[in-house]
SETORBA-487623 format. One record per residue (C-alpha): residue in one letter; x negated, y negated, z negated. Coordinates in steps of 0.02 Angstrom, whole numbers, always signed. Layout:
<tortis>
<torti 'A'; <X; Y; Z>>,
...
</tortis>
This chain:
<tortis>
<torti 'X'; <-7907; -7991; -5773>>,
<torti 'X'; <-7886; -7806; -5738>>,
<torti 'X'; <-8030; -7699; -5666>>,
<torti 'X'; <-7990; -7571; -5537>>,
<torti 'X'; <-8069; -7422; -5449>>,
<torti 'X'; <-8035; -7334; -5280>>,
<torti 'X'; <-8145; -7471; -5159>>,
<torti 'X'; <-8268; -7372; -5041>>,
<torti 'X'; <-8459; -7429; -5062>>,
<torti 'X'; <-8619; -7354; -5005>>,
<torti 'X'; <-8724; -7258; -5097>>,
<torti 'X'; <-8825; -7370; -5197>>,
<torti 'X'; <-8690; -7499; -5203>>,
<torti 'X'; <-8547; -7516; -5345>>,
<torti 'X'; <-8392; -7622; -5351>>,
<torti 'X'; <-8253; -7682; -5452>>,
<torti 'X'; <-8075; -7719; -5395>>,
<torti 'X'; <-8000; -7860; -5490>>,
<torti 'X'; <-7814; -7927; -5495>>,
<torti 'X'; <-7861; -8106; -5504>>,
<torti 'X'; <-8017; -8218; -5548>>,
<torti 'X'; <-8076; -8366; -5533>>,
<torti 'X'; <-8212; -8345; -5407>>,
<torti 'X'; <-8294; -8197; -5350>>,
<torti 'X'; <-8461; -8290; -5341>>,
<torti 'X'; <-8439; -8331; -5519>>,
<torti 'X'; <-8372; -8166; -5592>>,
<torti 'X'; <-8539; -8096; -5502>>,
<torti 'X'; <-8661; -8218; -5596>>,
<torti 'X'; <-8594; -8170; -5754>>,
<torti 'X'; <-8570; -7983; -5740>>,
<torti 'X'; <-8775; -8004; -5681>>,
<torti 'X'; <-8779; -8116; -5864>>,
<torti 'X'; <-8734; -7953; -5949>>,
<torti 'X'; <-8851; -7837; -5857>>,
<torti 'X'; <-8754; -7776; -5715>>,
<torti 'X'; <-8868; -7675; -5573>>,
<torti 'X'; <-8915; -7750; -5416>>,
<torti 'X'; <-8776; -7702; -5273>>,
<torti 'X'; <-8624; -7741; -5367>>,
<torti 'X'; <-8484; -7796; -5263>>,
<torti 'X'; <-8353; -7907; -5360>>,
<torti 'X'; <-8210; -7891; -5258>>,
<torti 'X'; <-8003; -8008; -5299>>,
<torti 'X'; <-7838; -7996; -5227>>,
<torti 'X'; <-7842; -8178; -5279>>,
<torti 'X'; <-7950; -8327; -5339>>,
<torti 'X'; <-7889; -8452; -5437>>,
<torti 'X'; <-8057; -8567; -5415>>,
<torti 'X'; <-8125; -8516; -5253>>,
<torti 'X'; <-8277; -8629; -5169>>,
<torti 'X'; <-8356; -8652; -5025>>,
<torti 'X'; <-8515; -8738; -4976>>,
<torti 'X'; <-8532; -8913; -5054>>,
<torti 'X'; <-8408; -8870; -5162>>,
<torti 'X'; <-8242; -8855; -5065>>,
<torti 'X'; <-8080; -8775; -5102>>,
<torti 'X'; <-8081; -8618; -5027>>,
<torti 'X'; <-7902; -8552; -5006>>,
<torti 'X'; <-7884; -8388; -5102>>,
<torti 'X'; <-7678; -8332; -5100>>,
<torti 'X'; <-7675; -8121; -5086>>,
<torti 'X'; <-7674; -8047; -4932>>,
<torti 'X'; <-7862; -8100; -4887>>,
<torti 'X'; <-8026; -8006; -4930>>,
<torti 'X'; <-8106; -8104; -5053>>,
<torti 'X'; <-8282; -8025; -5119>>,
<torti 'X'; <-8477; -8087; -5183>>,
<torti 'X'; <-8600; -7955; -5156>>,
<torti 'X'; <-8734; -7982; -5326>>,
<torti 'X'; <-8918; -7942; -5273>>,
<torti 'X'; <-9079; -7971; -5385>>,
<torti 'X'; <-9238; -8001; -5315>>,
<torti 'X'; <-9192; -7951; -5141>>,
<torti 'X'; <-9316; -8010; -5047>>,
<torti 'X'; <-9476; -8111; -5076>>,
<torti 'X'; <-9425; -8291; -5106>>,
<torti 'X'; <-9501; -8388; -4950>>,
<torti 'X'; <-9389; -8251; -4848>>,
<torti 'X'; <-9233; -8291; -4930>>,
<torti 'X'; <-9184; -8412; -4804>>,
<torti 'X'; <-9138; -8269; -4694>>,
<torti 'X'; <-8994; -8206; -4799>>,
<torti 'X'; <-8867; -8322; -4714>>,
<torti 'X'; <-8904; -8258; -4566>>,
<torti 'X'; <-8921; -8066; -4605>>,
<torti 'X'; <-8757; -8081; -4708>>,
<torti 'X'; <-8670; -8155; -4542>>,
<torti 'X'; <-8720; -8015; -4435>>,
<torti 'X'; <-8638; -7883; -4581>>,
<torti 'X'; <-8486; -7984; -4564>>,
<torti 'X'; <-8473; -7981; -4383>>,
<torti 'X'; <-8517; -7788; -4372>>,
<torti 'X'; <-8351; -7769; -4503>>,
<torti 'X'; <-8239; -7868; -4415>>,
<torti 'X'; <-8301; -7792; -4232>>,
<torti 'X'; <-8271; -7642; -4315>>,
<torti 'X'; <-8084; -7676; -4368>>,
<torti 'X'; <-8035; -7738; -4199>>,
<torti 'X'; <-8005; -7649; -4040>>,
<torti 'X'; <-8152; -7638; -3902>>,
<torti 'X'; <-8079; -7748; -3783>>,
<torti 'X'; <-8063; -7899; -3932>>,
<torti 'X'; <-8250; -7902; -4012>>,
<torti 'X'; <-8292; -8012; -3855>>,
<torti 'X'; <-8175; -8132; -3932>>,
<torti 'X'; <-8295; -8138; -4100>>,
<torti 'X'; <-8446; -8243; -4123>>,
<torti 'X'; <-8571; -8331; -4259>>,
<torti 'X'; <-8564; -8515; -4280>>,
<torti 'X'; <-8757; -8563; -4346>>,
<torti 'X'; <-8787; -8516; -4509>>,
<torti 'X'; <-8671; -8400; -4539>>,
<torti 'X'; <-8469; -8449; -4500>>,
<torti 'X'; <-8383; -8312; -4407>>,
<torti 'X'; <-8273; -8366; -4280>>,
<torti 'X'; <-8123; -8267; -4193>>,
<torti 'X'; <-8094; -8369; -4016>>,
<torti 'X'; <-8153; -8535; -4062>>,
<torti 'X'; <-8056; -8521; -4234>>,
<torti 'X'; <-8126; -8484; -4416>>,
<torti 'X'; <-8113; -8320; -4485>>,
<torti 'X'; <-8235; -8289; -4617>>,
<torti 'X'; <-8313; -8405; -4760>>,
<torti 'X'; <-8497; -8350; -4842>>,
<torti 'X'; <-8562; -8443; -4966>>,
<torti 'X'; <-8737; -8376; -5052>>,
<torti 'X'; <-8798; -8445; -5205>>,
<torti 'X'; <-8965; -8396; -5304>>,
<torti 'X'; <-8991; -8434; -5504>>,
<torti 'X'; <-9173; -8390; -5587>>,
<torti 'X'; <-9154; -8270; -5761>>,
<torti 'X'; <-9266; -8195; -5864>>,
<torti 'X'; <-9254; -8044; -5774>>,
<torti 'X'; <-9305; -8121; -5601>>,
<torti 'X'; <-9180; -8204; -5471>>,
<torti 'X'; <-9016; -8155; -5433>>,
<torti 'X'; <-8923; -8200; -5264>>,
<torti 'X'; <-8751; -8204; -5231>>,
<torti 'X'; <-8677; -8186; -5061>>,
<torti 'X'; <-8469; -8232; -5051>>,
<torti 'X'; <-8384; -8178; -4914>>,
<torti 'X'; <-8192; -8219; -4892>>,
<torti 'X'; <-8108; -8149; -4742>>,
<torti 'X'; <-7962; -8193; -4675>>,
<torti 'X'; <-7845; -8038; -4658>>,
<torti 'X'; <-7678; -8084; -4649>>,
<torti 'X'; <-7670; -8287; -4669>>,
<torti 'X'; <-7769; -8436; -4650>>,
<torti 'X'; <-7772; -8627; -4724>>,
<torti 'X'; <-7682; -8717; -4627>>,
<torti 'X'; <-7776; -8875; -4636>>,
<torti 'X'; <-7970; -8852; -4629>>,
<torti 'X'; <-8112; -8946; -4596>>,
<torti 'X'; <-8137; -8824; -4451>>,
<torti 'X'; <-7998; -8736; -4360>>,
<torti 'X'; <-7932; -8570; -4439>>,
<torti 'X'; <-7867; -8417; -4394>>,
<torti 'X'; <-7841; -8223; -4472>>,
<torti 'X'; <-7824; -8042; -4399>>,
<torti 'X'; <-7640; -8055; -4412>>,
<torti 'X'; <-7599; -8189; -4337>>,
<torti 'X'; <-7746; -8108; -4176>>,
<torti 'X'; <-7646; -7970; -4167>>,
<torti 'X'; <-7737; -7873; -4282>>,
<torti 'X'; <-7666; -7842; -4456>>,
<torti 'X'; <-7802; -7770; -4582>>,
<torti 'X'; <-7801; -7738; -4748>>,
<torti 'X'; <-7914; -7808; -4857>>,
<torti 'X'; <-7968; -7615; -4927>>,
<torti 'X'; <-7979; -7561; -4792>>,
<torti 'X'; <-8101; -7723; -4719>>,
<torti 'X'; <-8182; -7691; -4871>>,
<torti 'X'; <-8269; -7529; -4831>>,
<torti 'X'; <-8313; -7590; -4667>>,
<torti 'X'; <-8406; -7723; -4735>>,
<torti 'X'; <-8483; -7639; -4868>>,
<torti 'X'; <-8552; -7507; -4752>>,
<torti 'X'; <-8602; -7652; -4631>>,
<torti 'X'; <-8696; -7755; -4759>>,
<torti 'X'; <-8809; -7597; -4824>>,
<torti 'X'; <-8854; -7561; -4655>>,
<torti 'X'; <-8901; -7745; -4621>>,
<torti 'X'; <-8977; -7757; -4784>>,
<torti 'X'; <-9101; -7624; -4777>>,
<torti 'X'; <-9162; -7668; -4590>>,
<torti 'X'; <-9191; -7854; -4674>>,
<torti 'X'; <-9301; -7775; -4835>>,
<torti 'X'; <-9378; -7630; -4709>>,
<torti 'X'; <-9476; -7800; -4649>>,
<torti 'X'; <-9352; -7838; -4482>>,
<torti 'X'; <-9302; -8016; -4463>>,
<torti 'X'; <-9348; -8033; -4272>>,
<torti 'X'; <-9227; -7891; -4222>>,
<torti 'X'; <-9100; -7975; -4353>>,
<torti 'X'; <-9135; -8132; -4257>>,
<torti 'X'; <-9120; -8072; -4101>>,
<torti 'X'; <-8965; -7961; -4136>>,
<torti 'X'; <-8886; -8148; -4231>>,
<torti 'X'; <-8925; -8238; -4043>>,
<torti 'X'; <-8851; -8115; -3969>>,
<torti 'X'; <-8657; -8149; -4062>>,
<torti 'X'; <-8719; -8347; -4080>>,
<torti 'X'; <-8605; -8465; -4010>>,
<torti 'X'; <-8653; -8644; -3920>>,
<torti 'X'; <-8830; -8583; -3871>>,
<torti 'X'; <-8876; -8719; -3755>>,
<torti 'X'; <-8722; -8845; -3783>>,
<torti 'X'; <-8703; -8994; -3853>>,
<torti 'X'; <-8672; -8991; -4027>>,
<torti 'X'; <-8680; -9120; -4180>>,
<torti 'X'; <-8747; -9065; -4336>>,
<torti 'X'; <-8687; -9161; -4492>>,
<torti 'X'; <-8802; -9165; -4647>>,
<torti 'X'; <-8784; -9246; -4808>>,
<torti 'X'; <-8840; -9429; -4743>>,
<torti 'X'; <-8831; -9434; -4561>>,
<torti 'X'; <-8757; -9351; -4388>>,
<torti 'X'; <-8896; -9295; -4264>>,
<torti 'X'; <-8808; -9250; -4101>>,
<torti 'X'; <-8913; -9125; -3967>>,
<torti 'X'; <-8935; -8977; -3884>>,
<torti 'X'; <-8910; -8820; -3975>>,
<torti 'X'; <-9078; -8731; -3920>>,
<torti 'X'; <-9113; -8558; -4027>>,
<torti 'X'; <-9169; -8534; -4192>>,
<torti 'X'; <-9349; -8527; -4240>>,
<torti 'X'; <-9422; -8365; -4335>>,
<torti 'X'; <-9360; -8416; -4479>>,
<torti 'X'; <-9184; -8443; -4434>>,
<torti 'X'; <-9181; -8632; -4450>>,
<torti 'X'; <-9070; -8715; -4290>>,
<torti 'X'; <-9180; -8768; -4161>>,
<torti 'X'; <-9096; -8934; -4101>>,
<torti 'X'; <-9170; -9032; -3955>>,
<torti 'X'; <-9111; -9217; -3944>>,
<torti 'X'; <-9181; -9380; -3909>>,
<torti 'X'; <-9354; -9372; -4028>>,
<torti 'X'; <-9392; -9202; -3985>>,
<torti 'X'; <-9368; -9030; -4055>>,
<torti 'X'; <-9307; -9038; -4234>>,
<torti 'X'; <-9286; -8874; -4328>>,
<torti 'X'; <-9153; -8887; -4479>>,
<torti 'X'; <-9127; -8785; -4609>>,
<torti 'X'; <-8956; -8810; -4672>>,
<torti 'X'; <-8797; -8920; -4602>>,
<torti 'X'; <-8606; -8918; -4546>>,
<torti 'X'; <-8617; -8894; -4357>>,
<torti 'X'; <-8483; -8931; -4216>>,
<torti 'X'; <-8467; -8928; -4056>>,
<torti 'X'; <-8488; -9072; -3929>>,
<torti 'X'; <-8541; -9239; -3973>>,
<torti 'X'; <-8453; -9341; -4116>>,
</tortis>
């Protein structure tokens, strides 16, 4: 495992560049075991153990951006429900960013926080928090797809190649990093309702029919907002039910 240099952060904001590892998310946790400083970026060329949420194999071959931003105590606890959504929007501004005017219409947010590029996965974020002596420490992963995509997915999958628009994953890199401080520091300024608003704004299936799938049952509904905490609003058959977490699709299983 070989650490690099020459990725473009913030100010405020450090990062490694590593050959391989076996996830980002992991690498992150431990380099905050050993006292790294809040705003580290881990950042592969490839994972050998990649995850996404409930544990699934997240493809990791090089050629994709594959990073975990490590934050400690960012945010007071009953707020850190948020992040999901806050950490989608810093996605979407990097990808926008990489992609000619006339394409970001083309981009949108699938509730909490999947980034979709016309209908068609794009991005992966999975955040994870751990309690230490030293106070909490969050982990946000964020796996782009630059120049492939799995080609059998839970959802379907796409990458900016194969839209027409080859990045690198550097270069996506300082996008994103830029993105995320700026989202970042509207979120801890106090800002969620603008966040909100700004997340509605890129949200797709406001007001469709959508079926959200949690750990022991399907509820199928109307995708109707979020609340202000950034829990889906879904309105079915028993009324208005606000959920926190869940895999969503469209139209009714």
């Amino acid at each position: 495992m070989n650490e690099g240099s020459g990725l473009v952060c913030p100010a405020g904001y450090t990062a490694i560049h590593l050959d391989a590892v076996g996830s980002t998310n992991a690498e992150a946790f431990e380099r905050a075991r050993q006292g790294a400083a809040s705003g580290l970026w881990v950042v592969a060329r490839r994972q050998t153990a990649g995850r996404g949420r409930r544990g699934r194999i997240w493809t990791s071959e090089p050629g994709n951006l594959y990073s975990s931003l490590m934050l400690r105590d960012p945010i007071a606890e009953a707020r850190l429900g948020e992040l999901p959504l806050v950490v989608a929007l810093a996605v979407h501004d990097a990808v926008a960013a990489a992609l000619p005017p006339f394409a970001r219409a083309d981009l949108a947010i699938k509730w909490p926080n999947d980034v979709l590029y016309a209908g068609a996965k794009i991005c992966g974020i999975l955040i994870e928090a751990s309690s230490t002596p030293e106070g909490r420490v969050v982990v946000a992963g964020i796996g782009i797809n630059c120049n492939h995509h799995p080609d059998v997915t839970l959802y379907s999958a796409t990458d900016l190649a194969a839209a027409g628009y080859p990045t690198e994953p550097e270069a996506l890199f300082a996008l994103l990093a830029a993105a995320m401080a700026r989202r970042l520091a509207e979120w801890q300024a106090g800002e969620f309702a603008s966040l909100r608003e700004a997340w509605l704004d890129r949200a797709r299936g406001i007001g469709e029919a959508i079926t959200v799938r949690l750990p022991t049952r399907e509820i199928a509904g109307v995708f109707s907002g979020l609340d202000a905490e950034g829990r889906l609003l879904l309105r079915h058959d028993g009324g208005l039910e606000a959920i926190s977490a869940g895999d969503v699709f469209f139209g009714r299983s």
